[in-house]
BANUMAR-743122 format. One record per residue (C-alpha): residue in three letters; x, y, z. Coordinates in steps of 0.5 Angstrom, whole numbers, always signed. Layout:
BEGIN
PT vonu     u     v     w
PT  ala     X     Y     Z
...
# end
This chain:
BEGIN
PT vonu     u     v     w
PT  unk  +105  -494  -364
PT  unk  +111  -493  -360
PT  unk  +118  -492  -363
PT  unk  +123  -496  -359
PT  unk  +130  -492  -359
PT  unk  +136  -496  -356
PT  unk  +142  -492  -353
PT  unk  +149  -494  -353
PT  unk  +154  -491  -355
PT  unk  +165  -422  -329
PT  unk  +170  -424  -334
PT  unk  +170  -430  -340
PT  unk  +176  -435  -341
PT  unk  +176  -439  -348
PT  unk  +179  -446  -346
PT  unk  +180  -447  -353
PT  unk  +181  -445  -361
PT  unk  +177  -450  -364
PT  unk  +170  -447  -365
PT  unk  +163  -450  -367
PT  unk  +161  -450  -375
PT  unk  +155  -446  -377
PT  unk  +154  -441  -372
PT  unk  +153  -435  -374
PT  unk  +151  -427  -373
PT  unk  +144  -424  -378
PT  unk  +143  -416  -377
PT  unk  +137  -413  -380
PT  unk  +137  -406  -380
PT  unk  +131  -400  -381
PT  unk  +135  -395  -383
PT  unk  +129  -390  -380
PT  unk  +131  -393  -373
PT  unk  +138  -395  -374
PT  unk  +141  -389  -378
PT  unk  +146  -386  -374
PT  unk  +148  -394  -371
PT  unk  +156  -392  -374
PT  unk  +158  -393  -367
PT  unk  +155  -400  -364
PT  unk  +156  -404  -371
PT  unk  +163  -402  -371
PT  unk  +164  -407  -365
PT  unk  +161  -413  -371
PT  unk  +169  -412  -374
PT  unk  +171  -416  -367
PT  unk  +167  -422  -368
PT  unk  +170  -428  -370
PT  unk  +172  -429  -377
PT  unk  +169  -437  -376
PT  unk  +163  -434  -375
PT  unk  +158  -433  -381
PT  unk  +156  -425  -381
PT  unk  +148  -423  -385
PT  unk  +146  -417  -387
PT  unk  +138  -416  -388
PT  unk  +136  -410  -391
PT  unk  +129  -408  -395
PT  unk  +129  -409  -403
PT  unk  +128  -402  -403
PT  unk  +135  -400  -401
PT  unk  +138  -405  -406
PT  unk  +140  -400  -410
PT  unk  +144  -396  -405
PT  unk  +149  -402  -403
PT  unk  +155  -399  -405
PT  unk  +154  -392  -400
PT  unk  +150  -397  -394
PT  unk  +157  -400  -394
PT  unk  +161  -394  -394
PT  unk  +156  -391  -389
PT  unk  +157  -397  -384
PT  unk  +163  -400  -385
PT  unk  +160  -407  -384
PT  unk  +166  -413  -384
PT  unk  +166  -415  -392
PT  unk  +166  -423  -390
PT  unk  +159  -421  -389
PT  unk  +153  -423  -393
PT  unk  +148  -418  -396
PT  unk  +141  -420  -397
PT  unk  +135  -415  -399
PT  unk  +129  -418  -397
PT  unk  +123  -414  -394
PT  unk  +120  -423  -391
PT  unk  +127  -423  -388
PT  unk  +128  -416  -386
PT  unk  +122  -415  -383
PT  unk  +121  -422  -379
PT  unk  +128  -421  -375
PT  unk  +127  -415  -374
PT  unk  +125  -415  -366
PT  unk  +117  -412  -366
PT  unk  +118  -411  -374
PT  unk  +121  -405  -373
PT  unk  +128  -405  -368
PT  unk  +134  -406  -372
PT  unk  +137  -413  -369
PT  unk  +142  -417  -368
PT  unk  +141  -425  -368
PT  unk  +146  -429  -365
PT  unk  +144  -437  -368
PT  unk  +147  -445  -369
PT  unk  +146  -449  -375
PT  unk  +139  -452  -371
PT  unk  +137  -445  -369
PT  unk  +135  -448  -362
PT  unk  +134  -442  -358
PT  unk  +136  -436  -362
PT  unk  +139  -430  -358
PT  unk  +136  -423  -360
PT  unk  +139  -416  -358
PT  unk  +137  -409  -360
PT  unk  +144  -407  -363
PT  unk  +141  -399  -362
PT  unk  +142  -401  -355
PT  unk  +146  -408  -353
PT  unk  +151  -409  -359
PT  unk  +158  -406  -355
PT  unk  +163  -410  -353
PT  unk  +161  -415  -347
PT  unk  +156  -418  -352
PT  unk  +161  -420  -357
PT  unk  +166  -422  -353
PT  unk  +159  -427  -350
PT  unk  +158  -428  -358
PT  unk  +165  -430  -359
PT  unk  +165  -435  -352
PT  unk  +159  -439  -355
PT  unk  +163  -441  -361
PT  unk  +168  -444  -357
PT  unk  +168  -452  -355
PT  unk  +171  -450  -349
PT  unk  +170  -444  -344
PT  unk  +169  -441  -337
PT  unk  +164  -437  -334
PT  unk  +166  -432  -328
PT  unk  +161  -428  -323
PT  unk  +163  -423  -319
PT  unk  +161  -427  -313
PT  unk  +160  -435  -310
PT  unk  +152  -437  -314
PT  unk  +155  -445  -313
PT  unk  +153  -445  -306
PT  unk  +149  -450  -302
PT  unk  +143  -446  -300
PT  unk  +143  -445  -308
PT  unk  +138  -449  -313
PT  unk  +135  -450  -319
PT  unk  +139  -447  -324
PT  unk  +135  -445  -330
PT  unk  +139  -442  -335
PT  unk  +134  -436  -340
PT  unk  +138  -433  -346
PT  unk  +145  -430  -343
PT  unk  +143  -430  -336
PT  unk  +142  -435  -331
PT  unk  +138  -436  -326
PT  unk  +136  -439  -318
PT  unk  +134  -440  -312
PT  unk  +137  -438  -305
PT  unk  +133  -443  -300
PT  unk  +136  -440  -294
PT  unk  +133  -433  -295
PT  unk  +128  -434  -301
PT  unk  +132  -430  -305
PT  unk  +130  -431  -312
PT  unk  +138  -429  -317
PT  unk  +139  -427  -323
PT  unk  +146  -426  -327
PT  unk  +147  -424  -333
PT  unk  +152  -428  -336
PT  unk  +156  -423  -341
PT  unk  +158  -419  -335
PT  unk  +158  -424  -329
PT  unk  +154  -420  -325
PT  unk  +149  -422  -319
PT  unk  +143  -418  -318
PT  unk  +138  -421  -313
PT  unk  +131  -420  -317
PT  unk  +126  -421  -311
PT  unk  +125  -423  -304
PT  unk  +119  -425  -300
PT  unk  +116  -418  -299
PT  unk  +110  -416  -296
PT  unk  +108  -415  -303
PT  unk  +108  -422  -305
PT  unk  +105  -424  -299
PT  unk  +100  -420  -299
PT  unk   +97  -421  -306
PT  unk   +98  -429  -305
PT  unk   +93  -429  -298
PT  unk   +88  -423  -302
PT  unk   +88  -428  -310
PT  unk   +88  -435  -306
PT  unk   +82  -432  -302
PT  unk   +78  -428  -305
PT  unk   +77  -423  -300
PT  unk   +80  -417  -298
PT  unk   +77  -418  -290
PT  unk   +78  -426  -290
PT  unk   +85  -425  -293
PT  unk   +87  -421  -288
PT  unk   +85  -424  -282
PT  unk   +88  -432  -285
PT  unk   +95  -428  -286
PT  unk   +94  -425  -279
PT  unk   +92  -431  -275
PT  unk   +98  -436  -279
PT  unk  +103  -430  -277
PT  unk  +101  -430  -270
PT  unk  +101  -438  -270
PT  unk  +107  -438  -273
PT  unk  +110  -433  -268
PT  unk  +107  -436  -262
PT  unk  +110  -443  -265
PT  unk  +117  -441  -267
PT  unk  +116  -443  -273
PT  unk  +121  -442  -277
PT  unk  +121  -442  -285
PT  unk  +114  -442  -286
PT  unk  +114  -438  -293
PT  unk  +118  -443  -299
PT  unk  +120  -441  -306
PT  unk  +119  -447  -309
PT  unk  +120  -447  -317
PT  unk  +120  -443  -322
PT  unk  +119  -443  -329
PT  unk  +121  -438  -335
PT  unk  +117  -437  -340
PT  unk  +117  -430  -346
PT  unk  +122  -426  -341
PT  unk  +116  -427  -335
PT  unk  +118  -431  -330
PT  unk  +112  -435  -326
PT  unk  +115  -436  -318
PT  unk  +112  -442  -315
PT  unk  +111  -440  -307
PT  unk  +108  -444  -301
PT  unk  +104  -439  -296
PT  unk  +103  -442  -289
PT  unk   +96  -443  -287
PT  unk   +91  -447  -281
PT  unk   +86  -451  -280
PT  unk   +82  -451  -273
PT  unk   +79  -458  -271
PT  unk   +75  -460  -264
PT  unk   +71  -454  -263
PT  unk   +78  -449  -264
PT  unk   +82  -454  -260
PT  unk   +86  -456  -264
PT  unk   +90  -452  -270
PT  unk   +93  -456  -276
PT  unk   +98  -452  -279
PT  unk   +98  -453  -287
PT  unk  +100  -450  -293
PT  unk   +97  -447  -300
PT  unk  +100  -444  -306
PT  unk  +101  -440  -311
PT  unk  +104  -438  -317
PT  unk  +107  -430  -317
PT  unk  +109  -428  -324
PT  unk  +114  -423  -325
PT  unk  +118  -419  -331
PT  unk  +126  -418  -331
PT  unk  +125  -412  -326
PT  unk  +122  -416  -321
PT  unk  +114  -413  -321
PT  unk  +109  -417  -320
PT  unk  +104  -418  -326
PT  unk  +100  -423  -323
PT  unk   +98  -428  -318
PT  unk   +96  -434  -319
PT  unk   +93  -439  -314
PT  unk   +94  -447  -314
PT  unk   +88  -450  -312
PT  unk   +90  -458  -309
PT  unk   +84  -461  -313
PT  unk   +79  -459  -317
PT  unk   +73  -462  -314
PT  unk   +69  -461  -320
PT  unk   +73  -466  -324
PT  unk   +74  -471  -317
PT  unk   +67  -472  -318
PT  unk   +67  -473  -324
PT  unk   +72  -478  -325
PT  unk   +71  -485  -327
PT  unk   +71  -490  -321
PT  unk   +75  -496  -321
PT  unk   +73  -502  -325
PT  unk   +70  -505  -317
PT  unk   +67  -498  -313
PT  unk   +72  -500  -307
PT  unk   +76  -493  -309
PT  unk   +72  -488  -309
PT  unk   +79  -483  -306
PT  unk   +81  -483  -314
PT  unk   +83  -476  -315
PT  unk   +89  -472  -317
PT  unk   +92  -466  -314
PT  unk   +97  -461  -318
PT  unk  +103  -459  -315
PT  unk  +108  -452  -315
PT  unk  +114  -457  -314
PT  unk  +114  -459  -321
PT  unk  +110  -454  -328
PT  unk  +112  -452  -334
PT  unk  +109  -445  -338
PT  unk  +107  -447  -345
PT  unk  +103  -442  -346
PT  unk  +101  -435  -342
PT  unk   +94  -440  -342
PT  unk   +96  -447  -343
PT  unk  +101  -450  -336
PT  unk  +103  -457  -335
PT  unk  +103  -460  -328
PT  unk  +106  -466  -323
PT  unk  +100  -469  -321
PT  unk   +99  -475  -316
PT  unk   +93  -480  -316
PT  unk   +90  -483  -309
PT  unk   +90  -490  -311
PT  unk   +94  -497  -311
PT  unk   +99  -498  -317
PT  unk   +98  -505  -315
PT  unk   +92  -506  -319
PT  unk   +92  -507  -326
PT  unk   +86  -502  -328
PT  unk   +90  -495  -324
PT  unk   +91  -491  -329
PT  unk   +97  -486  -326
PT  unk   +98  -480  -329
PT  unk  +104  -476  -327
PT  unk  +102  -469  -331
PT  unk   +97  -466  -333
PT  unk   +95  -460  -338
PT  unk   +91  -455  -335
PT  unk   +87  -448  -337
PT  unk   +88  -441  -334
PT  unk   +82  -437  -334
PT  unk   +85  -430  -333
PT  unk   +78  -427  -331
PT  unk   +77  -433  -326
PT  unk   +84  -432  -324
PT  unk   +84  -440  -323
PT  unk   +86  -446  -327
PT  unk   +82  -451  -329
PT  unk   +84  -458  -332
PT  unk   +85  -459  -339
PT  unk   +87  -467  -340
PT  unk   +90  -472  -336
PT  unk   +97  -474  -341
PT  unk   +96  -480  -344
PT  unk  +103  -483  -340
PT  unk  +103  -487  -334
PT  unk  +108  -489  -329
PT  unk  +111  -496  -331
PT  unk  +113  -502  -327
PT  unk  +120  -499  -323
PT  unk  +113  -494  -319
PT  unk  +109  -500  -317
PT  unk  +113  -500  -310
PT  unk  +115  -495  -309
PT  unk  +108  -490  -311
PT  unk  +109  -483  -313
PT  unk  +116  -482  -310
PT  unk  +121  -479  -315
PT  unk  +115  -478  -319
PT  unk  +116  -471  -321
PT  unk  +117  -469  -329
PT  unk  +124  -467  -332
PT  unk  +121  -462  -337
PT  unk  +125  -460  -342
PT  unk  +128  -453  -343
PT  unk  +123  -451  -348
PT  unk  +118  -455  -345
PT  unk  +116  -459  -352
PT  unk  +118  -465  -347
PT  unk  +119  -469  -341
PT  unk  +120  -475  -338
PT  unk  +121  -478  -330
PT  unk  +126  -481  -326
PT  unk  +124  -488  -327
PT  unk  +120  -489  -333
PT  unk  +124  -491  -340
PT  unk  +121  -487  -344
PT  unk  +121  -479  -347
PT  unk  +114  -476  -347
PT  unk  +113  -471  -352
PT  unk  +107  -468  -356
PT  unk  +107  -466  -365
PT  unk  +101  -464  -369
PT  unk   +97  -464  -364
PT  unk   +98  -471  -362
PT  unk  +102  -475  -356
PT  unk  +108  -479  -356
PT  unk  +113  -483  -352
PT  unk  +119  -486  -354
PT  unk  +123  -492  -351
PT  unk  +129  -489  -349
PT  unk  +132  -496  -347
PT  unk  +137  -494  -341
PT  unk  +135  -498  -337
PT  unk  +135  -505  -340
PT  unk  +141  -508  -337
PT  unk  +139  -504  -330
PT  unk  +137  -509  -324
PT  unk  +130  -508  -321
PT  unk  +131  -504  -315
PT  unk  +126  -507  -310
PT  unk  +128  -501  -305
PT  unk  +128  -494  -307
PT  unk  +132  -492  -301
PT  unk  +138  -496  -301
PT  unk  +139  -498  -308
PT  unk  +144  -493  -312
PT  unk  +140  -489  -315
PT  unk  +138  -489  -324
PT  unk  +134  -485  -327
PT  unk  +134  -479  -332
PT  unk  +135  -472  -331
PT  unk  +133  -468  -336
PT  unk  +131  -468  -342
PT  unk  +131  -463  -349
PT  unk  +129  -465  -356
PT  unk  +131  -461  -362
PT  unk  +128  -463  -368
PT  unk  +129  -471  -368
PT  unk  +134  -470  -365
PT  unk  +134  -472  -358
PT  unk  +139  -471  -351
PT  unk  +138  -474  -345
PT  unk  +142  -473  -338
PT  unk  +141  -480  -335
PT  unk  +145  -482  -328
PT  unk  +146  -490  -326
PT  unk  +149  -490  -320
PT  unk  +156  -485  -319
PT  unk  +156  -485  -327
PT  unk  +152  -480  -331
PT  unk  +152  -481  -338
PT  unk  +149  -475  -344
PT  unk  +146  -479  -350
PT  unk  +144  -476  -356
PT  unk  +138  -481  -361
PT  unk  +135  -479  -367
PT  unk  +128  -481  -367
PT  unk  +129  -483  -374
PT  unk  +134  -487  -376
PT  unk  +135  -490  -369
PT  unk  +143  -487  -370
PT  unk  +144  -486  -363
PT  unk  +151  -483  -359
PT  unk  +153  -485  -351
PT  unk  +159  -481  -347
PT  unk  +160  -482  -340
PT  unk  +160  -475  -337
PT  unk  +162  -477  -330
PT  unk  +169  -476  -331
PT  unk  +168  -468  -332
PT  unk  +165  -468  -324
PT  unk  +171  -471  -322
PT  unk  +175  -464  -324
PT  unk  +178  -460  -318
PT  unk  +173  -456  -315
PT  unk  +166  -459  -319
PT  unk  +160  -456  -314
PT  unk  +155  -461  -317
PT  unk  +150  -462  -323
PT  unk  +150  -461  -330
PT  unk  +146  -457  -335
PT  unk  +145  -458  -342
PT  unk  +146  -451  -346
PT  unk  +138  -449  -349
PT  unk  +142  -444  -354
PT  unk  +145  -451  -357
PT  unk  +144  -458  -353
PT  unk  +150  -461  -356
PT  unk  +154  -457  -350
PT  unk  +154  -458  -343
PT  unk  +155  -453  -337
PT  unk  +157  -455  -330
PT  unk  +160  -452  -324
PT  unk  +168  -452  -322
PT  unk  +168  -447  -317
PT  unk  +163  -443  -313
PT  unk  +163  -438  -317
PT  unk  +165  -441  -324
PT  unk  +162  -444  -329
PT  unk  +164  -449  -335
PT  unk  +161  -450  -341
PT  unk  +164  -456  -346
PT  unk  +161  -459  -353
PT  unk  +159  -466  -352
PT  unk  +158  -468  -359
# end
């Protein structure tokens, strides 16, 4: 049953002095790796005092409280905790001594190792997050025209340059840009040999398409598209240019494929996945429409929009050949599919039980690709009222009710634009960005009791120099982040 929600209502600067409650720092410590940590740990004397300090040791150092404290100097305000469960469970891989910085909700927490990571720009980091308001500066101009999808990771940023295919990255401690990969030949080589199979067939498709390419000036024939980021890898959507001869070799076609390249934070390549338009097995598969005039019913997944859920589980846009018209179409717009390593293909999982609604009749799959949550737990779509999520292994969607008072809109192209932006769920909490026109508004729903919150937004992008676009915070979803300059960054609590 669908439960209906109604919404109505580099250097670091701190905007401000009040700070955001039950934020706080755990270290859990092995003593057999970490002995001689005097050093690193004396930078926790810097951290806020409104941010709650924990210290989990083993049970068995219990006895050896008062010398530990002598040894470490740790701030008094902080909390012992003896406990082999929690010692071990914070511990990074059960045996580095680390240092977690987390909220109340414990969204993403951020996890460092303290032998190693814990000096002074990390806490400086810890104590700007704590803050209502702040500023983030980088070394050089990132909120750029040619530079999209901002996609924020733990303490780094992340992006694309469309002019040079450049994939950037940014730790945001430190405000540091470095460029992460370019289209290297590398990449284009694995792309053409893991798309065809063939080492002799890859190679004389990359060839003829380059020297078409060359022959044709074609400019801009290799695109980063998207990416995504999931357990410290990142999965890179590229399109590659490929061909098609028609008339007995009269005529060329230019077309396209497209893979997905996954690489570390040191940018080597771990992998190339291709992206096959369709699979023929399941479009032959497929149940006909009800009166067999439409045998064209097939879906196609693209690299444009996927979200990593898993290192064998993706979700994908996907699109349906067919008239939305029809009472019996059933349009689905994502899809979840396997990945079988030793194939080096997907292959379908499940079509979502979600379809376009009645603001997509007209205009078909345009604007249709899916707005996936940071976590990738959920997702919705510009158009439909709804938030798509899936809990014990079950699908749900959930009314968001933003588009009650909207009009129609008959014409895609000359109407203001409405529709959501980006969704994220933590718990029964739900945050959706949702644009009507020139006002964009953050809305905050519990799915539980309804209680639901509204702020216009739009004011923040009418501050002096805001180079677009707003993004929820994944360590807490109660903050916004938003340009101000081309090489500055504001994060702001919203609720």
């Amino acid at each position: 049953m669908m439960n209906r929600i109604a919404l109505f209502l580099f250097s670091i600067i701190s905007m401000s002095f009040k700070v955001h409650a039950n934020n706080k720092v755990v270290i859990s410590m092995n003593m057999n790796e970490c002995n001689t940590c005097y050093n690193a740990l004396s930078y926790l004397d810097l951290i806020d005092s409104s941010i709650e300090l924990v210290y989990i040791f083993p049970k068995a150092h219990h006895s050896d409280s008062a010398d530990i404290q002598k040894l470490f100097e740790f701030p008094i305000r902080g909390k012992f905790i003896w406990s082999d469960e929690l010692n071990k469970q914070y511990l990074i891989n059960s045996f580095f001594t680390s240092l977690t910085y987390t909220n109340a909700e414990e969204c993403n927490p951020l996890i460092y190792g303290v032998k190693e990571e814990l000096n002074k720009d990390l806490v400086s980091y810890i104590n700007t997050m704590n803050q209502s308001e702040s500023i983030f500066t980088f070394e050089e101009e990132i909120f750029t025209p040619a530079n999209r999808q901002y996609y924020f990771y733990e303490d780094k940023l992340f992006w694309i340059n469309t002019l040079k295919n450049h994939l950037m990255m940014s730790d945001m401690k430190t405000g540091k840009v470095n460029l992460l990969t370019d289209l290297s030949d590398t990449l284009i080589n694995e792309a053409y040999l893991n798309f065809f199979k063939d080492e002799i067939v890859a190679k004389e498709r990359k060839d003829i398409a380059f020297s078409i390419a060359k022959e044709y000036k074609i400019r801009k024939y290799q695109t980063f598209e998207s990416f995504d980021i999931y357990n410290n890898k990142i999965y890179l959507g590229v399109q590659y240019l490929d061909y098609e001869f028609r008339n007995n070799f009269e005529d060329t076609l230019q077309t396209s494929f497209k893979v997905i390249h996954v690489l570390d934070f040191n940018a080597n390549l771990l992998n190339t996945m291709p992206i096959r338009y369709y699979d023929e097995e399941m479009v032959n598969n497929l149940k006909r429409t009800s009166d067999n005039n439409i045998d064209s019913f097939f879906y196609i997944n693209s690299a444009n929009a996927f979200k990593v859920i898993s290192d064998t589980t993706f979700l994908f846009e996907t699109y349906a050949s067919g008239n939305l018209l029809r009472s019996d179409f059933m349009a689905y717009f994502s899809a979840s599919y396997n990945y079988d390593e030793r194939k080096n293909e997907f292959e379908l999982k499940e079509f979502l039980p979600f379809t376009l609604q009645e603001r997509y009749k007209r205009i078909g799959y345009n604007l249709s690709t899916p707005r996936f949550s940071w976590k990738g737990d959920c997702f919705t779509i510009p158009f439909n009222d709804a938030v798509y999520f899936k809990n014990d292994d079950a699908f749900y969607s959930y009314s968001l009710g933003v588009f009650e008072d909207l009009p129609f809109m008959e014409d895609l192209f000359s109407d203001p634009y409405r529709g959501n932006e980006m969704v994220n769920k933590i718990g029964h909490m739900v945050y959706l960005l949702f644009r009507d026109d020139q006002t964009l508004y953050y809305y905050k729903a519990n799915i539980l009791n309804d209680e639901t919150y509204k702020v216009n937004v739009s004011e923040m992008l009418k501050e002096k120099n805001h180079r677009g676009g707003m993004y929820p915070d994944p360590f807490d979803y109660e903050y916004l982040y938003y340009p101000i300059s081309n090489n500055q960054l504001k994060r702001i609590q919203i609720f």
